[in-house]
C-alpha positions as CSV (number, residue, x, y, z in Angstrom):
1,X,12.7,6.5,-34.5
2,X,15.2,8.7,-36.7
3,X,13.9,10.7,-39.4
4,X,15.3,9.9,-42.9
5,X,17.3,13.0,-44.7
6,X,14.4,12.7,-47.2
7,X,12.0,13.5,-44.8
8,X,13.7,16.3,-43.1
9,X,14.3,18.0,-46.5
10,X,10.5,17.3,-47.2
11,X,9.6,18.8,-43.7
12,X,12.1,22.0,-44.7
13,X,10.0,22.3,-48.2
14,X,6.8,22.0,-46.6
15,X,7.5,25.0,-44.3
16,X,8.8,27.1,-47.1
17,X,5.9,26.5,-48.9
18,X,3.4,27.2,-46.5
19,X,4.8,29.2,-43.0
20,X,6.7,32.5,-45.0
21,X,3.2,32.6,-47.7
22,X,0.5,31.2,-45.7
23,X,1.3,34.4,-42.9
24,X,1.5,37.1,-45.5
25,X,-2.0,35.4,-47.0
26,X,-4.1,35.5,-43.3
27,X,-2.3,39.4,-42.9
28,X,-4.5,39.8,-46.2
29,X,-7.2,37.5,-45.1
30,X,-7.9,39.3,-41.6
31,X,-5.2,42.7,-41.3
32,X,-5.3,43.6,-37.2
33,X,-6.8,46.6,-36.2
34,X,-5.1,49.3,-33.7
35,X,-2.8,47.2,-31.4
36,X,-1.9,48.6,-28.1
37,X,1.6,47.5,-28.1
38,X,2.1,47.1,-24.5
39,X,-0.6,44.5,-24.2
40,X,0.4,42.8,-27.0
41,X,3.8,42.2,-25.4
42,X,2.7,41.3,-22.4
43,X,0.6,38.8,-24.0
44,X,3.5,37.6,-26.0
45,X,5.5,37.2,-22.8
46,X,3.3,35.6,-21.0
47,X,2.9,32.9,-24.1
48,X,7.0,32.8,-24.6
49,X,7.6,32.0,-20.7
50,X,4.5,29.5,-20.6
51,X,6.2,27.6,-23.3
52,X,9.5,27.5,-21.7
53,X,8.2,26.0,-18.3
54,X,6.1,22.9,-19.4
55,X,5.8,20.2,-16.8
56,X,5.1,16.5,-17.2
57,X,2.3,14.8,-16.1
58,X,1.7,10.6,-16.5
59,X,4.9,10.9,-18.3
60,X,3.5,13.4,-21.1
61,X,4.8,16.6,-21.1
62,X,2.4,19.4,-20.8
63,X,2.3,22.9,-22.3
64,X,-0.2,25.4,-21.0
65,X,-0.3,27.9,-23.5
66,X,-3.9,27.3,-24.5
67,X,-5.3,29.7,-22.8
68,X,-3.1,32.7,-23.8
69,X,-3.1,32.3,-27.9
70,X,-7.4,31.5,-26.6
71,X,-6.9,35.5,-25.3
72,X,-4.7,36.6,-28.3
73,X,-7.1,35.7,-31.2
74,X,-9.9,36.7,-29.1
75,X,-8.5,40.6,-29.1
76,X,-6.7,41.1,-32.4
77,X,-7.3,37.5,-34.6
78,X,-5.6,35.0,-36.1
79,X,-2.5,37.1,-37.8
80,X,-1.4,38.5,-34.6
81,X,-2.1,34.9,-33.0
82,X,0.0,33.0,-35.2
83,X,2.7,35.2,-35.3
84,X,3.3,34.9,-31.4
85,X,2.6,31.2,-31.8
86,X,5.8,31.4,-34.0
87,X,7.4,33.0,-31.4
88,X,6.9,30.7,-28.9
89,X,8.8,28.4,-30.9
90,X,11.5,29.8,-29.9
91,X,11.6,28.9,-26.4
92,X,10.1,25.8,-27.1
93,X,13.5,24.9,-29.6
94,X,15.6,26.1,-26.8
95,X,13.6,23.3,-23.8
96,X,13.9,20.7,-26.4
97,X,17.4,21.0,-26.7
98,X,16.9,21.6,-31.1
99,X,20.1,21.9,-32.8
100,X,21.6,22.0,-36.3
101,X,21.1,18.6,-37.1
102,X,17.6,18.4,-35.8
103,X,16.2,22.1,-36.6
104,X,13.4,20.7,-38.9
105,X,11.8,19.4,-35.8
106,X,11.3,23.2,-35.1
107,X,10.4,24.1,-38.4
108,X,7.6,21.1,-37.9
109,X,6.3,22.5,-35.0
110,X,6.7,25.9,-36.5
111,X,4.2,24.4,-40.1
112,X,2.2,22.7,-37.2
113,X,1.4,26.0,-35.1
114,X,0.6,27.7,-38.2
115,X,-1.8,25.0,-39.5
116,X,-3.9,24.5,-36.0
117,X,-3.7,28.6,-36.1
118,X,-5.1,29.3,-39.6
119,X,-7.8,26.2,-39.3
120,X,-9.0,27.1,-35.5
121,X,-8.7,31.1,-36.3
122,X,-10.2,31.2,-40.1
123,X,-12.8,28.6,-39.3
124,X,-14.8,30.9,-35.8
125,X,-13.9,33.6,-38.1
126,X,-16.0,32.6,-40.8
127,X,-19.1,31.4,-38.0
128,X,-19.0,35.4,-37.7
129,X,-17.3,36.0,-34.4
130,X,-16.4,39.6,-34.5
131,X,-12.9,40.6,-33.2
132,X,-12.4,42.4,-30.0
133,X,-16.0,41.4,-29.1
134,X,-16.8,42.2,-24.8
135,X,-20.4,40.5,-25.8
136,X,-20.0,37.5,-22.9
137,X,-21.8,34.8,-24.8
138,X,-20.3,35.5,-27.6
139,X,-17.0,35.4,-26.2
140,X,-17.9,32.0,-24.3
141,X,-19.5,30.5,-27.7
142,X,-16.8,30.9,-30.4
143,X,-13.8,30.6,-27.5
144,X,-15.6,27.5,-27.0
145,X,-15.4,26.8,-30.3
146,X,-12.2,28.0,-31.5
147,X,-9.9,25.8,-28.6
148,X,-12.4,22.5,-29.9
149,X,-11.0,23.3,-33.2
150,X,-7.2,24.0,-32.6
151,X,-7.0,21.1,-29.7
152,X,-8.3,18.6,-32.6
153,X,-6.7,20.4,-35.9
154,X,-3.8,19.5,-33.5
155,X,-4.1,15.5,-32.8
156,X,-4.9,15.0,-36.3
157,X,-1.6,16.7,-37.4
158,X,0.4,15.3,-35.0
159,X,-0.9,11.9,-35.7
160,X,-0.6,11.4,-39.0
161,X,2.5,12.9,-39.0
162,X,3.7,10.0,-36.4
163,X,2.2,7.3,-39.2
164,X,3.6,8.5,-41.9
165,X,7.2,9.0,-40.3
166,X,6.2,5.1,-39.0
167,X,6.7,6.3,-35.0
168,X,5.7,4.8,-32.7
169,X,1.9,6.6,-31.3
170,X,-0.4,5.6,-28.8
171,X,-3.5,5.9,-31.0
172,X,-5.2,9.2,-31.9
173,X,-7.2,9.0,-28.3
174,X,-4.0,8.1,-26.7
175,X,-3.0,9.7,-23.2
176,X,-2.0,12.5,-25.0
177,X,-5.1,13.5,-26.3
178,X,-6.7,12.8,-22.6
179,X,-4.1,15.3,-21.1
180,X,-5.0,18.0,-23.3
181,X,-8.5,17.9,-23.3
182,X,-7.7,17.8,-19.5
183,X,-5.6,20.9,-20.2
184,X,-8.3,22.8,-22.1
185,X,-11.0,22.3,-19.4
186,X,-8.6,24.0,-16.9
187,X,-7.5,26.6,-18.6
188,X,-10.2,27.2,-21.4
189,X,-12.1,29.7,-18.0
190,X,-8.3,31.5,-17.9
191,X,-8.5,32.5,-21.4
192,X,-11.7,34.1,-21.2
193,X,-11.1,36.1,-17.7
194,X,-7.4,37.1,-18.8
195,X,-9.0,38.3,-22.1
196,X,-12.5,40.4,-20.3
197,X,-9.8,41.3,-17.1
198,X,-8.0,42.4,-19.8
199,X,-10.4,44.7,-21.4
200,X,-11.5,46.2,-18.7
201,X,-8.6,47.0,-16.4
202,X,-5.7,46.9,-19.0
203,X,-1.7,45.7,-18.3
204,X,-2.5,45.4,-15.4
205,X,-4.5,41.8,-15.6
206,X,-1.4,40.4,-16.2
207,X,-0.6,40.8,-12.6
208,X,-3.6,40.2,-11.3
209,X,-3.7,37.1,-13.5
210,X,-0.6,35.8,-15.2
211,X,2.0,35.8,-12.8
212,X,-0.2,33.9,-10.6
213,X,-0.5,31.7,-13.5
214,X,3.2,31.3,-13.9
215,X,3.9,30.7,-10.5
216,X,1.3,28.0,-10.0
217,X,2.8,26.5,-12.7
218,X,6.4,26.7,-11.9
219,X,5.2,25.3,-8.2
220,X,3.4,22.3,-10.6
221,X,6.7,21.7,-12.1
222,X,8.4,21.3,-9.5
223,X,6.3,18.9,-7.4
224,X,5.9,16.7,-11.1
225,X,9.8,17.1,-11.0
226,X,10.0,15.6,-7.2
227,X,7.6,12.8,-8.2
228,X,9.7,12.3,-10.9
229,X,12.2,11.2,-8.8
230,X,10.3,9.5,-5.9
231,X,8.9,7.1,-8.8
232,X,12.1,6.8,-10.0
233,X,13.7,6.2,-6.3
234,X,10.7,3.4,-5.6
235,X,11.4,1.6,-9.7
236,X,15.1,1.8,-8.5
237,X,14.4,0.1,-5.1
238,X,11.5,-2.3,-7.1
239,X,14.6,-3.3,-9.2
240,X,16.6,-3.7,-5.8
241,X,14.0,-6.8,-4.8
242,X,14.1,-8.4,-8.0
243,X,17.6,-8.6,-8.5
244,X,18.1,-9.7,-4.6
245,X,16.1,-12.5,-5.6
246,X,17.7,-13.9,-8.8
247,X,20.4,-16.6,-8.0
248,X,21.9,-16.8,-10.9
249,X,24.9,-14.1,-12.2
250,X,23.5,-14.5,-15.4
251,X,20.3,-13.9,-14.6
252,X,20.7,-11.0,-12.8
253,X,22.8,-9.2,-15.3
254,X,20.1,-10.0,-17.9
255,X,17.4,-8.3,-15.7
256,X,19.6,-5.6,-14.6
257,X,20.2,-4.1,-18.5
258,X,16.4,-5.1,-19.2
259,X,15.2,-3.1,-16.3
260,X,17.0,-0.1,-17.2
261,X,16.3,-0.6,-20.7
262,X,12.9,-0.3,-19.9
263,X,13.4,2.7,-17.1
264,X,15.4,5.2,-18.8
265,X,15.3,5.6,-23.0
266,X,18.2,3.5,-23.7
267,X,19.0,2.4,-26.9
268,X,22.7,0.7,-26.5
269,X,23.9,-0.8,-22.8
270,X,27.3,-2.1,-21.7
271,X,28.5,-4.3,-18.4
272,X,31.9,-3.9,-18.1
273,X,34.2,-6.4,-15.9
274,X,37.1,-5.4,-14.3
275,X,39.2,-8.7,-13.5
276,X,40.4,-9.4,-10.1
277,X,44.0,-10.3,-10.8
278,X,44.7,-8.7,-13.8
279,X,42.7,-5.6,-13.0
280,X,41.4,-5.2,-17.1
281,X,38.6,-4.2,-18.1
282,X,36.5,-6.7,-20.6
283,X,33.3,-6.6,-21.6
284,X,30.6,-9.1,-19.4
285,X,27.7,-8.1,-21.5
286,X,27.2,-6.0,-24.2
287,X,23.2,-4.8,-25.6
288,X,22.3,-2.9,-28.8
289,X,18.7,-2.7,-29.1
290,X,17.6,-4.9,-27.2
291,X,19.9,-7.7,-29.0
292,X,23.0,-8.9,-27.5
293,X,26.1,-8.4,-29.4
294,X,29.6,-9.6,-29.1
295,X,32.6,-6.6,-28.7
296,X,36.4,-7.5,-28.3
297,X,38.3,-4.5,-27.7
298,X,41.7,-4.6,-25.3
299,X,42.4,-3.5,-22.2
300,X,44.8,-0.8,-23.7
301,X,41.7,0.7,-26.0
302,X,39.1,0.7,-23.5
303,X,41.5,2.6,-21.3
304,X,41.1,5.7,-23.6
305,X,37.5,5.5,-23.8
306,X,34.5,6.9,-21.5
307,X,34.3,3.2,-19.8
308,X,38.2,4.4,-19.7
309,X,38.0,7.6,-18.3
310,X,35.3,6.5,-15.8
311,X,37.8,3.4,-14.5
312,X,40.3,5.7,-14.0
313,X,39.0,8.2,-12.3
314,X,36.2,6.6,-10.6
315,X,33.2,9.3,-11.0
316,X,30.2,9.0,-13.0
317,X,30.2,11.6,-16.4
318,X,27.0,12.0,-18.3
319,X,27.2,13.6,-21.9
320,X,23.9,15.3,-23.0
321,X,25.0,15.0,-27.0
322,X,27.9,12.9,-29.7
323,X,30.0,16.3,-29.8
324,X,30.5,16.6,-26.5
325,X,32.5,12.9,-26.2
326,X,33.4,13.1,-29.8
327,X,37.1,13.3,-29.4
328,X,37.3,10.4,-26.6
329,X,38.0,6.8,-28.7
330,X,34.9,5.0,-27.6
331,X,34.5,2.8,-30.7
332,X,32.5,0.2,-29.6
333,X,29.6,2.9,-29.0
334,X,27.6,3.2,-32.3
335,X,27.8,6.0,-34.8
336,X,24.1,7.2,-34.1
337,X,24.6,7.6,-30.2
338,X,24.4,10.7,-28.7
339,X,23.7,10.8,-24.7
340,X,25.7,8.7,-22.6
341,X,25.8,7.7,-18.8
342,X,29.2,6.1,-17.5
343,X,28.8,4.8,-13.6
344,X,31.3,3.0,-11.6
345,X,29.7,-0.5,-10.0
346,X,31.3,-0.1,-6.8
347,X,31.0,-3.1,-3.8
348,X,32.5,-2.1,-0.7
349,X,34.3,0.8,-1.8
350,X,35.4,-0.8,-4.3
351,X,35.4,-0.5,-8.4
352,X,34.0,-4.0,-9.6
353,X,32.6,-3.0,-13.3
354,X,31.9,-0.1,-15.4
355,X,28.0,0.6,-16.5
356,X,27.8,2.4,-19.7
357,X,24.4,3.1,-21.4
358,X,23.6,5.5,-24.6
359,X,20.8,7.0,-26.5
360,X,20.2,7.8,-29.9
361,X,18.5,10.9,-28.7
362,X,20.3,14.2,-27.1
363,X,19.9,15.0,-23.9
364,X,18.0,11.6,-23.2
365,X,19.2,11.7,-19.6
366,X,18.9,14.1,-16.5
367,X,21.5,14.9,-14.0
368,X,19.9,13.6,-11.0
369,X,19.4,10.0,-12.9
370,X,22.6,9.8,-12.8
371,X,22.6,8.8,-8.6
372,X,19.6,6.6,-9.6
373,X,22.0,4.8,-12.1
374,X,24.6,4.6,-9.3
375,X,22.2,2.7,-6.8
376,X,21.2,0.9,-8.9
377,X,24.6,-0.5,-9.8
378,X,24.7,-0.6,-6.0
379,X,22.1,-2.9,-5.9
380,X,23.6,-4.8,-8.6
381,X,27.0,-5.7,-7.4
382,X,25.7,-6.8,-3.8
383,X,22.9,-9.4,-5.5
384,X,25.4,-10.5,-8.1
385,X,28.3,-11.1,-4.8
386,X,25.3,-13.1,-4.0
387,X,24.3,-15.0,-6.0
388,X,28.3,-15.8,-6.4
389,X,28.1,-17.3,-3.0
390,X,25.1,-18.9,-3.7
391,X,26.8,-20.4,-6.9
392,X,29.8,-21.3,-5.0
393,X,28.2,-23.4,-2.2
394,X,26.2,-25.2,-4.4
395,X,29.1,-26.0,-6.4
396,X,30.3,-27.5,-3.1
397,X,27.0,-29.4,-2.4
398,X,27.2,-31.0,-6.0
399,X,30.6,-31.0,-6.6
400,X,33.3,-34.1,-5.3
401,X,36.3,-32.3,-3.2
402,X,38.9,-34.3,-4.6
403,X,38.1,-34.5,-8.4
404,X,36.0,-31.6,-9.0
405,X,33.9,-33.2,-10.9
406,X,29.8,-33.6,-9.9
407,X,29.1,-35.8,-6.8
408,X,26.8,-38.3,-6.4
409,X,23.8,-36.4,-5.3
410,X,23.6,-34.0,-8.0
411,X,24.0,-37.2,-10.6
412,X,20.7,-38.5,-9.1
413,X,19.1,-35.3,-9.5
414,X,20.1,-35.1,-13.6
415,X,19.5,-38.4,-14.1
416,X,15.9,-38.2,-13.1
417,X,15.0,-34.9,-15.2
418,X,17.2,-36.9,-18.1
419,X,14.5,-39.6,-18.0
420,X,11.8,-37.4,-17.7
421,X,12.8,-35.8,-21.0
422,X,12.9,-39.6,-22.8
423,X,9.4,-40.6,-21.2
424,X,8.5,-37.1,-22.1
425,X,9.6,-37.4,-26.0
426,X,12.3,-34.6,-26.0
427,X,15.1,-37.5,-26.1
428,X,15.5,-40.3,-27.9
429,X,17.2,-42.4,-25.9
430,X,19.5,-42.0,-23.1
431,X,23.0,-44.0,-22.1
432,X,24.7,-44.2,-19.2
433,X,28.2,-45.6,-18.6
434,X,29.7,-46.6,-15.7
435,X,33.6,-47.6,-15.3
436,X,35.5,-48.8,-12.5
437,X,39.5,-48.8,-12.1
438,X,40.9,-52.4,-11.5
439,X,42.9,-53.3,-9.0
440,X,42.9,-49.9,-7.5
441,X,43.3,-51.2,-3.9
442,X,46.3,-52.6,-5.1
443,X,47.5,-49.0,-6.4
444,X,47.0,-47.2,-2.8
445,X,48.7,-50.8,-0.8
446,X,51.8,-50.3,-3.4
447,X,51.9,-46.4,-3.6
448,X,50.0,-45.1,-0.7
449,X,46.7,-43.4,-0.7
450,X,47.7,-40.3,-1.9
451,X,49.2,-41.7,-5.1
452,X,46.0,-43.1,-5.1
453,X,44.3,-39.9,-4.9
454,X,46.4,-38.4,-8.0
455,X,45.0,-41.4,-10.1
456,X,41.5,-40.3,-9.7
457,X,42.4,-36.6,-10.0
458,X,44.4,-37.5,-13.2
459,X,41.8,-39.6,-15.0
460,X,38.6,-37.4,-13.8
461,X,40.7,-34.5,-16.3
462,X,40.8,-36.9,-19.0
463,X,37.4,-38.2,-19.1
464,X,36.5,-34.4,-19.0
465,X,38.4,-33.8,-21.9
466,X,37.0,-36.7,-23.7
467,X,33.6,-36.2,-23.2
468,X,32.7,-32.8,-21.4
469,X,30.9,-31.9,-24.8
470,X,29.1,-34.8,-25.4
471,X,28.1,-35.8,-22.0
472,X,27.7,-35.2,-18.1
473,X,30.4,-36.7,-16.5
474,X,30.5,-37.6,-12.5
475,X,32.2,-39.2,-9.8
476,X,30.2,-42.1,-8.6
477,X,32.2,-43.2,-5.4
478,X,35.6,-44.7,-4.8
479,X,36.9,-45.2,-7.8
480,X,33.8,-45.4,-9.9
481,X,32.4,-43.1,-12.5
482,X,29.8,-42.2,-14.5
483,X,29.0,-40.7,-18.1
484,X,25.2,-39.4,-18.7
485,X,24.9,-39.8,-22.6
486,X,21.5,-38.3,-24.0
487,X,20.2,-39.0,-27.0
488,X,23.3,-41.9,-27.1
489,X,22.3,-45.6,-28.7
490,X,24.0,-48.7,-27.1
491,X,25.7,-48.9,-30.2
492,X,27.8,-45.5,-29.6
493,X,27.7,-45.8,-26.3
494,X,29.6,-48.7,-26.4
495,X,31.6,-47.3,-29.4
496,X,32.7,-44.3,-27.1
497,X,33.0,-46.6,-24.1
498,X,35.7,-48.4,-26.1
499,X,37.5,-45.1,-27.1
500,X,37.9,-44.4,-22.8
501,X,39.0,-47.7,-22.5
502,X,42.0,-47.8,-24.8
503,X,42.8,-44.3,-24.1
504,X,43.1,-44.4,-20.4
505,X,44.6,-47.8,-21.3
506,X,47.4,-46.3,-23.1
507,X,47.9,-42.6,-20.9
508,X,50.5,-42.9,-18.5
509,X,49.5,-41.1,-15.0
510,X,51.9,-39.3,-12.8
511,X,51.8,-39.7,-8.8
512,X,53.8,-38.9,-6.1
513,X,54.9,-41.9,-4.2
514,X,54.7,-41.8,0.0
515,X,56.0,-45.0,0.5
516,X,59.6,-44.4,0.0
517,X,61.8,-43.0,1.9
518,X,62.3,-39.9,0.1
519,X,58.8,-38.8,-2.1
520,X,59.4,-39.0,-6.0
521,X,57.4,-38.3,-9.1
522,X,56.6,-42.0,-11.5
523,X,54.6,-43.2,-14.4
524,X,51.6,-45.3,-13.0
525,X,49.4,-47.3,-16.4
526,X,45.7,-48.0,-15.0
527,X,42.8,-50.3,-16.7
528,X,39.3,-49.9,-16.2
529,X,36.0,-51.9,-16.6
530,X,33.1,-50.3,-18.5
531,X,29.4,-51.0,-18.0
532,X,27.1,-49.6,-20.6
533,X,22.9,-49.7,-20.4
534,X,20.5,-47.4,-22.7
535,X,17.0,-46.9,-22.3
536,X,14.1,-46.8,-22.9
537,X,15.4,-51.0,-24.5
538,X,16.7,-51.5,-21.0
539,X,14.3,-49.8,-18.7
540,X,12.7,-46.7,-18.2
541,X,13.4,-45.4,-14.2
542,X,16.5,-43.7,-13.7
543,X,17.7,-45.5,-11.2
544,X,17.5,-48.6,-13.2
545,X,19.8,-47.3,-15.5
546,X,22.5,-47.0,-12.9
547,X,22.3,-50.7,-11.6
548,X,21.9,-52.1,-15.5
549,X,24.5,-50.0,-16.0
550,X,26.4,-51.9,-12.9
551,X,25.6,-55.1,-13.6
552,X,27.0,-55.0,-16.8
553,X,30.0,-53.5,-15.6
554,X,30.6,-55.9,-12.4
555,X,29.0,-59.7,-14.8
556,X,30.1,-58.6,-18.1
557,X,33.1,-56.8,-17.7
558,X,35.0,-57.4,-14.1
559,X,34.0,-61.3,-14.1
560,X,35.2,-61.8,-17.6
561,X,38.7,-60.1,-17.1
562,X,38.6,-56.5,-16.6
563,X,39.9,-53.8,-19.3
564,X,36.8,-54.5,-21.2
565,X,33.4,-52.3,-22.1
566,X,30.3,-55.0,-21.4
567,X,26.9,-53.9,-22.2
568,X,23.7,-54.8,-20.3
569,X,21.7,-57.6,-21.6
570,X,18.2,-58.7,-19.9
């Protein structure tokens, strides 16, 4: 969560009312005795370069520095251990990538250093442990003692810190707190033997003892690093799976964003299409927050932004912070984002979309996610060609050839979950209409077939437009159709019923005669009998509906004259 500018100018006070006073007050409190300069630095170097090479473990990141400020305070006290705890801010800053506009989080973490020194140092100091001290228990009892203190003078900073700047925290015994107790067990045996080594042979501990220390940790770092990206590789090819098994191209560019949402600390993601005849880019989904949101920007202003850049090029870019992508026009990005990742979605070597994802923070994202991002968009163009195919064929399966408009078979089908709704209480009712073009044979024996054909092309279009809002519309057989009205009485079924009739009544349809000897274009008018039946006053199965629904059409309406809406009457 961003910090408020009140906030950061509190945190800026805070430190230069306590830091600058508070280290001339514990120089006063507890001045250092006779420092042998070339330990002190090598102590001091030892602490900078620990800082610098943290490692993460369980996904908290872990600094072993313990130990050394354990060895400082135990040779000269807590002035000369707070002031190379200060230090080490330094490095620390420079890992966490602190500029400018975010330099009081060092100056926290500076306040906070100090704090957990004076409280751990002044407080074994005033139990009466003696500075310099090679008495073993002693050493063992107030080390003890002192890394206790600073490990939870620490937690309870940090925590309420994180509640009163209403971040998000895991609790004050959170994993956090588990990975540095863990820490101090470890290491807590290192401060004491670098400290007595240290006594007793000199500079030359360091050797014996802190490089072997740096360089198991570097080899720690770089193992956490490789797992880092093995679990990575294995949530990528998790992610894979799911998406292979959506069918839906909506639902598996829903889960696509989510995943990564969830995967890498994304604040703001972006699915760009690029259209196959056109070849423009427009946005196919757009999330900020978690919320989606609606962007219309043209093909021509996209062009000169990162999504831009990336489309015409065709390489992934990853920006660690705003000024670095400042100047490129990427307006639809928010004000507060800083890192960005831009990835071509490329199907058989071939640029299909544009995946562009940001975060609030700098340098959210590392280099090498930047291949994970790239199979996963892999992954995601191959199910989403999928599912198209899927999409497609059972468009086919449920679709008529001729009129494009639903079949038969997948009428049944909504019909049934239609009156499960009513029986269930989600509908009110439900109407179903059925109409029937008269004297159609008579059409194809004076026209041919094919003019035929045109009829029920042309009126399937109109009906859609009449009612593809209101209702689900569907080609029954030959010449018959159907309208599935929920939540439609008889009474406006039958009032829209009578609207189809006397438009198609009056609309003129154009066919292609075959009959002649040379093809030509004419005007064909058409009339058609409606049938209307509702339930649950009619019946309550669904396939009761239909033959109420064809009774009323064939007795009510066909017997009494055609061009007439008849409803069903027990």
């Amino acid at each position: 969560m961003d910090i408020s500018k009140r906030t950061q100018g509190l945190i800026w006070g805070i430190w230069a009312l306590f830091v600058p006073y508070g280290l001339y007050l514990i120089y006063q409190f507890q001045t250092p005795g006779q420092i042998d300069w070339i330990i002190l630095i090598g102590y001091a170097s030892l602490a900078l370069l620990t800082t610098y090479f943290p490692f993460k473990v369980a996904g908290t990141t872990i600094f072993l520095v313990q130990w050394i400020n354990l060895a400082i305070f135990l040779k000269y006290g807590v002035f000369v251990e707070a002031i190379v705890m200060q230090l080490a801010i330094i490095p620390l800053a420079m890992k966490l990538k602190i500029g400018y506009s975010d330099f009081y989080r060092a100056l926290w973490n500076s306040f906070m250093f100090f704090m957990v020194s004076v409280i751990s140092g002044v407080s074994v100091l005033l139990m009466g442990y003696q500075v310099g001290s090679i008495d073993f228990k002693e050493i063992l009892l107030f080390g003890a003692i002192y890394q206790v203190i600073n490990m939870f003078s620490n937690h309870v900073i940090l925590y309420f810190y994180l509640r009163v700047t209403k971040q998000e925290n895991e609790g004050f015994f959170g994993p956090d707190t588990i990975w540095d107790f863990a820490g101090f067990i470890v290491t807590f045996p290192f401060g004491i033997t670098l400290y007595l080594l240290n006594e007793f042979v000199g500079p030359a501990s360091f050797l014996l003892l802190g490089v072997p220390f740096l360089i198991i940790t570097f080899l720690v770092r770089l193992y956490s690093n490789s797992e880092r990206v093995n679990e990575d590789l294995n949530q990528a090819t998790e992610i894979g799976h799911e998406l292979a098994d959506r069918l839906t191209a909506d639902e598996i560019i829903d889960l696509f964003l989510t995943k990564i949402n969830k995967m890498l600390p994304v604040d703001y993601s972006y699915i760009l299409d690029i259209q196959s005849q056109k070849g423009e880019l427009i946005f196919l989904k757009a999330m900020e927050a978690d919320i989606d949101v609606e962007i219309t920007q043209t093909h021509e202003e996209l062009l000169t932004s990162i999504a831009g850049m990336v489309f015409k090029k065709e390489k992934s870019v990853l920006y660690n912070k705003q000024s670095e992508w400042r100047r490129v026009n990427s307006e639809f990005l928010p004000l507060d984002a800083e890192s960005v990742i831009s990835v071509p979605i490329i199907r058989n070597q071939k640029m299909e979309g544009i995946l562009v994802i940001a975060s609030r923070k700098k340098y959210a994202f590392e280099t090498y996610q930047l291949q994970i991002i790239s199979l996963l968009c892999s992954y995601f163009a191959v199910s989403l060609e999928k599912a198209r195919f899927v999409q497609d064929a059972v468009s086919k399966s449920e679709r008529c050839g001729l009129t494009k408009l639903y079949n038969y078979r997948y009428l049944e089908q909504q019909l049934e979950i239609n009156m499960d709704e009513l029986l269930n209480g989600e509908l009110r009712q439900l109407s179903l209409l059925m109409m029937d073009i008269d004297h159609f044979k008579a059409i194809n024996d004076t026209y041919g077939h094919q003019s035929g054909n045109d009829i029920l092309f042309g009126l399937a279009r109109l009906l859609e437009r009449e009612v593809e809002d209101i209702g689900i519309l569907a080609r029954y057989g030959g010449e018959e159709f159907v309208v599935i009205l929920p939540n439609y009485s008889k009474e406006q079924s039958l009032k829209l019923a009578e609207e189809l009739r006397t438009k198609i009544e009056s609309t003129p349809f154009e066919i292609r005669t075959e009959l002649e000897d040379k093809p030509q274009l004419t005007l064909v008018n058409i009339t058609t009998s409606i049938g209307v039946s509702t339930a649950p006053e009619d019946c309550d199965e669904a396939m009761a509906l239909i033959r109420n629904a064809d009774r009323a059409l064939y007795i009510g309406a066909k017997r009494e004259g055609r061009n007439r809406v008849a409803e069903y009457v027990k």
